[in-house]
C-alpha positions as CSV (number, residue, x, y, z in Angstrom):
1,X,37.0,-14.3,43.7
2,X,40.1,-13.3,44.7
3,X,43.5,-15.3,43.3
4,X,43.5,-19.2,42.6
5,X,40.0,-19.6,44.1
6,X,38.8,-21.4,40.9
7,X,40.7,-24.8,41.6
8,X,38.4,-25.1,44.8
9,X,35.4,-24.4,43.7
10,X,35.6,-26.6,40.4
11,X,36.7,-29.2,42.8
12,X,33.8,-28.6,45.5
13,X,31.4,-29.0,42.8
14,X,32.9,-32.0,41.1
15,X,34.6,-30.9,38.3
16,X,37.0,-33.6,36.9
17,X,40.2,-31.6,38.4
18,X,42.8,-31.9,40.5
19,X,41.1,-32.4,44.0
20,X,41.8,-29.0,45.7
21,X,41.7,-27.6,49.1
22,X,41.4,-24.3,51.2
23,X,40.3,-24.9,54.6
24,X,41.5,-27.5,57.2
25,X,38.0,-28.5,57.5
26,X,38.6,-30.1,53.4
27,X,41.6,-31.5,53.9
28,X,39.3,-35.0,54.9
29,X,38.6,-34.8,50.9
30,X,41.7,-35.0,49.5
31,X,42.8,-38.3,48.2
32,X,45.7,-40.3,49.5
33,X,48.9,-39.7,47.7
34,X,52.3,-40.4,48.5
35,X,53.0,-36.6,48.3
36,X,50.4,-33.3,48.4
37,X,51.7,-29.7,47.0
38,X,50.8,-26.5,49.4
39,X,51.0,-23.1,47.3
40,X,49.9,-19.5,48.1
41,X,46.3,-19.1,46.8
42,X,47.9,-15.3,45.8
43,X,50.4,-16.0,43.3
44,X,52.0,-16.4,39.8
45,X,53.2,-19.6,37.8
46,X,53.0,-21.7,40.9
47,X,55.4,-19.5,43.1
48,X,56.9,-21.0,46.0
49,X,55.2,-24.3,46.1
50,X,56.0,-27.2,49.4
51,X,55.8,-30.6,49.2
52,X,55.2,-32.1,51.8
53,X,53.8,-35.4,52.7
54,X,50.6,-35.1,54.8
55,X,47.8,-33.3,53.3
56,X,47.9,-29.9,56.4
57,X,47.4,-26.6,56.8
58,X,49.3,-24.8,59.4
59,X,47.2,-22.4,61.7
60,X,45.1,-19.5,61.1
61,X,46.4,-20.6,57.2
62,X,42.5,-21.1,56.1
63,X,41.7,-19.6,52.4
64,X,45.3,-18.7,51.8
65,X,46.9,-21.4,50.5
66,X,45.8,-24.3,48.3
67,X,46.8,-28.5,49.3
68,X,46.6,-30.9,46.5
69,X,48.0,-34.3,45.4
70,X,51.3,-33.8,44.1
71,X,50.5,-34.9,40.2
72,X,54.0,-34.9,38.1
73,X,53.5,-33.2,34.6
74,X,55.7,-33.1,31.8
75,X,54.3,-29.9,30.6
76,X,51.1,-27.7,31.6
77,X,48.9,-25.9,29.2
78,X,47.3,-22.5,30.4
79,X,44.4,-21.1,29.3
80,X,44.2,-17.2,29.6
81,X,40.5,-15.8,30.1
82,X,39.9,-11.7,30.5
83,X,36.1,-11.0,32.3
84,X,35.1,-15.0,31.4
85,X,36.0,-14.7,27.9
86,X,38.9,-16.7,26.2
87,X,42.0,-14.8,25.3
88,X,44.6,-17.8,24.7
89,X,46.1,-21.1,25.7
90,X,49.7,-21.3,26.4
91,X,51.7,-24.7,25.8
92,X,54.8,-24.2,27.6
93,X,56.8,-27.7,27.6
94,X,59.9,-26.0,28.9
95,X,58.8,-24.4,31.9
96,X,62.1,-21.9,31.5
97,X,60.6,-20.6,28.9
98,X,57.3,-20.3,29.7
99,X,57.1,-16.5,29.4
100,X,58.9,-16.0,26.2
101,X,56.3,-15.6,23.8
102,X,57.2,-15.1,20.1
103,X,55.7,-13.5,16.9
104,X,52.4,-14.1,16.6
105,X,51.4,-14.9,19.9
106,X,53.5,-11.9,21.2
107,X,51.6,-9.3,18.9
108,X,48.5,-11.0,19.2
109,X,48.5,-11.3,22.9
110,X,49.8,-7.7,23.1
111,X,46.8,-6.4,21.0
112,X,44.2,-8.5,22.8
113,X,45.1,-6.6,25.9
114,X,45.3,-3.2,24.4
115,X,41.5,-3.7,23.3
116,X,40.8,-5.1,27.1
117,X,42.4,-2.3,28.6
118,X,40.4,0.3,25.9
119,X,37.3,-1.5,26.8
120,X,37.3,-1.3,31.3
121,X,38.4,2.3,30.6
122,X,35.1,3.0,28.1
């Protein structure tokens, strides 16, 4: 699996998501909304997102980027997972300060991926 592939397949196997999208051929799926949200499948915190109106996919565009209903949030929570296994969730209800992560979660978080890093190295 290679960047935000899990949306897709929870959503291809009926996972109570947020239908999502990959090939022109899926787009049929999706349901009507008054607006859809087309994002890189290869990238961080949602970088460079398009709204656009009709669920589409330009050419040649299959398995790169994602198409979903566009779904307003107040905040989002993320949940961290290293090789399947739970690190952390993140509750970030001001998205400017999403990254700034302070004592304990930045030691914990820090030490977490120390003892990853020591473990794919052993």
């Amino acid at each position: 699996m290679s960047g935000s592939e899990y949306p897709v397949d929870l959503s291809r196997a009926g996972h109570p998501v947020i239908p999502t999208v990959d090939r022109a051929a899926d787009l049929g799926t999706l349901p009507e909304a008054p607006e859809y949200v087309v994002k890189q499948k290869l990238g961080a915190d949602s970088a460079g997102p398009r709204f656009v109106r009709e669920a589409a996919l330009p050419d040649g565009e299959d398995g790169t980027l994602l198409v979903r209903p566009r779904i307003d949030f107040r905040y989002e929570v993320s949940f961290y997972f290293v090789d399947h296994d739970f690190q952390y969730a993140l509750y970030a209800p001001d998205p400017e300060q999403r990254w700034v992560l302070e004592p304990p979660v930045r030691e914990a978080f820090v030490a977490r991926m120390k003892t990853s890093v020591r473990d794919l190295l052993a």
